[in-house]
N, C-alpha and C positions, 0 to 999 in steps of 0.2 A: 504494500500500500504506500502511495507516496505522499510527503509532508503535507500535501494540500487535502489529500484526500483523508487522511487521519486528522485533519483541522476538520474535516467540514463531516469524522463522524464525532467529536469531540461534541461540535458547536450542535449537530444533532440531537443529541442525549440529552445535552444542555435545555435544550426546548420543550423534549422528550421532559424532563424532571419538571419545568417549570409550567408548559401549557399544556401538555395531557388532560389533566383535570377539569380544567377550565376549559380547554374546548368540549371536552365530553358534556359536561354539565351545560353551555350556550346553545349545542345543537341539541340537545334533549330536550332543552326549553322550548325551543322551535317541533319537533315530530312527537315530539311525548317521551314518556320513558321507560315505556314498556318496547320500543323500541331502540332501548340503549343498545345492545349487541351491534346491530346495523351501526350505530354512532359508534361506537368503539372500533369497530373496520374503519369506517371512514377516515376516524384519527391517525390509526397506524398504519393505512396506509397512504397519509400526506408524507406521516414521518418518514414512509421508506422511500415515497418520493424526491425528500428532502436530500435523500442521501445522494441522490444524482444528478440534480439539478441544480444544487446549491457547489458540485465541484465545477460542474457545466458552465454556469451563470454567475455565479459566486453569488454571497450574502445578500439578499435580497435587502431592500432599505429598513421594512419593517417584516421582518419574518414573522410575528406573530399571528398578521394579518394574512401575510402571504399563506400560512398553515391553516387558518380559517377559512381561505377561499377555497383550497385543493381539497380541504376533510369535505366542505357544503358540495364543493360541485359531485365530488365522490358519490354522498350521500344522495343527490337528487339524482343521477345518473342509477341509484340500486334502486329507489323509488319508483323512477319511471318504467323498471323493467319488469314491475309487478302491478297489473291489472285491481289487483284486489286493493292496492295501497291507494288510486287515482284522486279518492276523496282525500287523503290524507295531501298529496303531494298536489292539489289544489288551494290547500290550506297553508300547505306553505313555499308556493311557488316564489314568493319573493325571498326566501330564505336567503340568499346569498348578498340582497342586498341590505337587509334589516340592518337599520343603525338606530334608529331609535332606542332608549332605554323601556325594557320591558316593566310595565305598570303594578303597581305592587299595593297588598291593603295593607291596614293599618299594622297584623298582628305578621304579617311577611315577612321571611329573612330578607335580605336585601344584598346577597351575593350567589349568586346563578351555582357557586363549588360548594355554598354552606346551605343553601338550601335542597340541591341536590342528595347532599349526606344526612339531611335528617328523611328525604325521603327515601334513601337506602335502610338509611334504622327505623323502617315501619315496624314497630312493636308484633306484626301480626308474621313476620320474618325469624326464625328462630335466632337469636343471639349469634351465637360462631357464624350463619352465612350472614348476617346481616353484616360485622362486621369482615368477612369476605369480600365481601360487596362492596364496600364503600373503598377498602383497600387496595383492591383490585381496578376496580372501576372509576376510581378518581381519584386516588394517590398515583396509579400507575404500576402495584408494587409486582413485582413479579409472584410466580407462583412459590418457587421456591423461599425467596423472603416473607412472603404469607407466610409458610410453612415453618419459617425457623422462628418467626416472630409468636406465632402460637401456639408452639412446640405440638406440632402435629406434622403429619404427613401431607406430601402433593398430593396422594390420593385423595387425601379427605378435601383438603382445599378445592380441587377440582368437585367434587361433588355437593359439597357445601354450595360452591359459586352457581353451579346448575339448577339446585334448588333455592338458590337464592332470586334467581333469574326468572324461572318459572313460578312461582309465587309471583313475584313484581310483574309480570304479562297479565296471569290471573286476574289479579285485584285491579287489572284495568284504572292503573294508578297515571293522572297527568301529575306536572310541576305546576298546579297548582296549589298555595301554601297548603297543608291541614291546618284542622281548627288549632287552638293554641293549647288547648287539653292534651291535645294529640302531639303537638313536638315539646310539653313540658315533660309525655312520658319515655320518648325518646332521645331526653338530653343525655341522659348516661352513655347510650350507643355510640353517640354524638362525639361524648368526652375521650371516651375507649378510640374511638378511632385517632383524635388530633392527639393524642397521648402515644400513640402507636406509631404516628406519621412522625412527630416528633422524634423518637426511638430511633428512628431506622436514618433521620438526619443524623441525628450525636453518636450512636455508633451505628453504621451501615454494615451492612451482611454484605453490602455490592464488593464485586471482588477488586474495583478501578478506585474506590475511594472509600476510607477509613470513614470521611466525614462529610455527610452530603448536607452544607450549611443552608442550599436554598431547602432544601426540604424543613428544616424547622425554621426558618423564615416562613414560610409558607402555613404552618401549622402554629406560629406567636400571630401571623396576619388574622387566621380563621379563627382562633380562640379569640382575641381582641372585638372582631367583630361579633362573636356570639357574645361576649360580655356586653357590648353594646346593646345587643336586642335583649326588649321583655324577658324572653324565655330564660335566655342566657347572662341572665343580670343576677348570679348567687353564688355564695362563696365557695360553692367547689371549683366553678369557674376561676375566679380570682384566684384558687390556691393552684389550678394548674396553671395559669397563667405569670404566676408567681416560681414553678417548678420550671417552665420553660427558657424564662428571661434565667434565672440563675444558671442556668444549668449552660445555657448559650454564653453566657458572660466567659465563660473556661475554655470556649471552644479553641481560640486561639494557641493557647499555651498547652492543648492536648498532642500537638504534634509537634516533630521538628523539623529542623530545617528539609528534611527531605522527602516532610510528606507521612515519618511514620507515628504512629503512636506513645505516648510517653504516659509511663506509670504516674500516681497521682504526687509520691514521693517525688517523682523527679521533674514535675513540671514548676515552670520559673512564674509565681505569681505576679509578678508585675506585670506580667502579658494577659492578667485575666483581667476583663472590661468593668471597670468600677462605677460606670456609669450604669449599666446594664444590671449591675448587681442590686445597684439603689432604686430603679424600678421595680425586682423582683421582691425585693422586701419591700417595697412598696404596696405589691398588690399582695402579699402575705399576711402585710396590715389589714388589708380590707377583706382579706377572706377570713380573718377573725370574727366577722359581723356573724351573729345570729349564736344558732346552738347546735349546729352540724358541725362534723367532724367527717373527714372522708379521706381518703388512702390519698388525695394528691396535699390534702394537709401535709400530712406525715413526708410525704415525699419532697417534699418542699422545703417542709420543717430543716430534716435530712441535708437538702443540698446548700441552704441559709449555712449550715454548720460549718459546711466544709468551706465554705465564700468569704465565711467569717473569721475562721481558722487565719490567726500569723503564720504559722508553718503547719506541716504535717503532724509533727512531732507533739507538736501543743493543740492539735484538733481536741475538741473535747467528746471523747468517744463513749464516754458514757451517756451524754445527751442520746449520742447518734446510737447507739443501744436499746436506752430506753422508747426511742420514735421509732424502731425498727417494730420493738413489741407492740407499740400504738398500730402500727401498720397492720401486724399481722393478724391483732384483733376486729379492723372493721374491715382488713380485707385478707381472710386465710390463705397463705401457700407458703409453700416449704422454702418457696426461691425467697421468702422476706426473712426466714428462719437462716437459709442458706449467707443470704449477705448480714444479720444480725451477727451471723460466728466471725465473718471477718473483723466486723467492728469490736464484741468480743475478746478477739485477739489481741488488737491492740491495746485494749483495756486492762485486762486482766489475765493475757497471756492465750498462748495456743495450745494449753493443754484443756484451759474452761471450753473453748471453741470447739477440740474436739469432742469433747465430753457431748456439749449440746449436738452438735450435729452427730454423734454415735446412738442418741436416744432415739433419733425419729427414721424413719422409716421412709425415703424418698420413691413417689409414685417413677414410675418408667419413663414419663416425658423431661422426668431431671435427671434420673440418675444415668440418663444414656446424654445431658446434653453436655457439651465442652464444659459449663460451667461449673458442675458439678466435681467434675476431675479436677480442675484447674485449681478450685478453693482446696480439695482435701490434699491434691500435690502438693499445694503450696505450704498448708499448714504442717503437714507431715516431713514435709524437709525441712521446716524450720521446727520441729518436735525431735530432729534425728532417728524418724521414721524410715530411713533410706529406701529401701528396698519396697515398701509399698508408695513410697510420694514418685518412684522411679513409672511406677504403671499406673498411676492414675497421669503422669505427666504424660507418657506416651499416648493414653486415651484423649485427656484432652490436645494436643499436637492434630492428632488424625482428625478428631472432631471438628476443629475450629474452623468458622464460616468463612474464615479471609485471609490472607497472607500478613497483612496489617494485624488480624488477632493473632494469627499463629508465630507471628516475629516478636510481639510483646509479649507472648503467655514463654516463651524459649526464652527471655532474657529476664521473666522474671522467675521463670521456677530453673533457672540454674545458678541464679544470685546467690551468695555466699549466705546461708541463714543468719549470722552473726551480725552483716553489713545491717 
């Protein structure tokens, strides 16, 4: 491939991570979204258009646009070649030149990607496809990051997404808002997804980048805005939005100069964004309001610690212990048990750490994931466990989603215990 043509699938992707969703979500406004599938063609295949037209012709002046017209013309060309569609593709014959802002009522979201995802998380959609759905379909995420994101299999992913798909044709569902009953009950889905979307910017499964920043850009944008709206004006909102800005505040100083990953030990605090941290305790403040308490509290709580922390050494890990427990009371799994023993560790040593994680009993979705290995490696070579921290290091190595995790988890589980 040559240097032009590897720019112009770089600058691809690029567009791929930032307008996927939002195209999907603008054309679905226009045909409805029971035929999302037909819209999701359209989109990928502008994208793959992109790939040869944009070496051809170079960068078009506003590619966004340019990608909007090739997905609509796509779209009206599958349209036309279905007899049964005609009423439909009467309705929106002008599609390609729609510029007007679509009209919206009083209890409306008022962003074509955030109202699209509350009408992925229809309550009447089982949970796992629902958020299949919204991840796949307007994050963009692939199937396998589905899959490692919710420690499940492609298989299930794939069939999740099919039922998730067929239900939504079913229910003969348009983008027009539901009642506001109806997205106060699917705010949680809502949450779970831009929490998810998030995740997979601060650490990526993708194999090309550690850290995919437009993606939690993109997911501080959509929270921000649901905080704005009615619905999404409560303080779980505020405390994931509070979990997001800090958490991005770090992102700078998580890598080095070449791009790779750095332990939390070894990264150079003056590089974390102080401005950005004074937001997130900002909106930390305000998701104190009321008498709800919710796992992005604690999560929040958690990341506040570590933002706050002078050094590593001075973190204060008993805080971060005790919000681990908060955690795992309003929202149970083994993985808040699992990162509790780390903090744990620091606290009171790795022999407490092992002790807790030796009581519990991890279901199959953990104890097969990299993470799983990687903590008991670690702890156990710092235990003088040799010979067992030796096989859970080679499990998690084999395991690890990315060259980026599997270069950090090698430099950290062969670190001198003592250091």
């Amino acid at each position: 491939m040559t240097d032009g043509a590897e720019h112009t699938a770089v600058l691809v992707e690029h567009y791929f991570r930032h307008e996927y969703g939002r195209l999907v979500a603008q054309l679905a406004t226009k045909v409805g979204v029971r035929h999302v599938e037909l819209v999701e063609d359209a989109v990928q295949s502008a994208l793959a258009t992109a790939l040869t037209a944009w070496v051809v012709n170079g960068l078009p002046r506003d590619p966004s646009a340019w990608l909007y017209r090739v997905a609509c013309n796509h779209l009206v060309g599958v349209l036309r070649q279905d007899a049964g569609r005609l009423r439909l593709l009467s309705s929106t014959a002008e599609l390609e030149h729609t510029t007007e802002t679509t009209p919206y009522f009083a209890n409306e979201v008022r962003d074509d990607l955030l109202r699209m995802l509350f009408i992925c998380c229809d309550e009447a959609i089982p949970r796992e496809s629902r958020i299949v759905l919204a991840l796949k379909t307007l994050c963009g995420f692939s199937t396998p990051e589905i899959a490692l994101r919710l420690f499940t299999s492609e298989a299930n992913v794939h069939k999740r997404l099919q039922r998730a798909r067929e239900m939504l044709r079913a229910a003969a569902a348009d983008l027009s808002s539901p009642p506001l009953d109806a997205l106060q009950a699917r705010l949680a889905s809502v949450h779970e997804v831009l929490y998810l979307l998030f995740n997979e910017g601060y650490l990526s499964v993708h194999t090309e980048s550690a850290i995919r920043r437009e993606l939690c850009d993109e997911a501080i944008r959509l929270a921000t805005l649901l905080a704005e709206h009615t619905v999404g004006d409560v303080p779980e909102t505020f405390a994931l939005l509070a979990l997001m800005h800090l958490h991005a505040a770090r992102l700078a100083g998580r890598v080095d100069g070449a791009g790779g990953l750095l332990l939390l030990e070894e990264q150079d605090r003056a590089r974390w964004d102080r401005d950005q941290i004074r937001i997130g305790i900002a909106w930390l403040a305000r998701s104190a309001s009321g008498e709800r308490f919710s796992r992005y509290h604690a999560e929040a709580g958690i990341a506040a610690e570590h933002c706050l922390a002078p050094s590593f050494r001075d973190t204060r890990w008993e805080k971060i212990t005790e919000l681990y427990l908060l955690l795992d009371r309003v929202s149970p799994s083994p993985l808040h048990t699992l990162n509790r023993a780390i903090a744990i560790a620091e606290w009171q040593g790795v022999d407490a750490a092992l002790a807790l994680l030796d009581a519990i009993d991890p279901p199959a979705w953990l104890s097969t994931s990299y993470l799983w290995d990687a903590v008991l490696a670690d702890l156990c070579r710092r235990a003088g466990r040799d010979e067992v921290s030796h096989r859970h290091r080679e499990r998690a190595l084999s395991e690890a989603p990315s060259d980026a995790v599997r270069d950090l988890l090698r430099r950290r589980l062969s670190a001198d215990p003592d250091v």
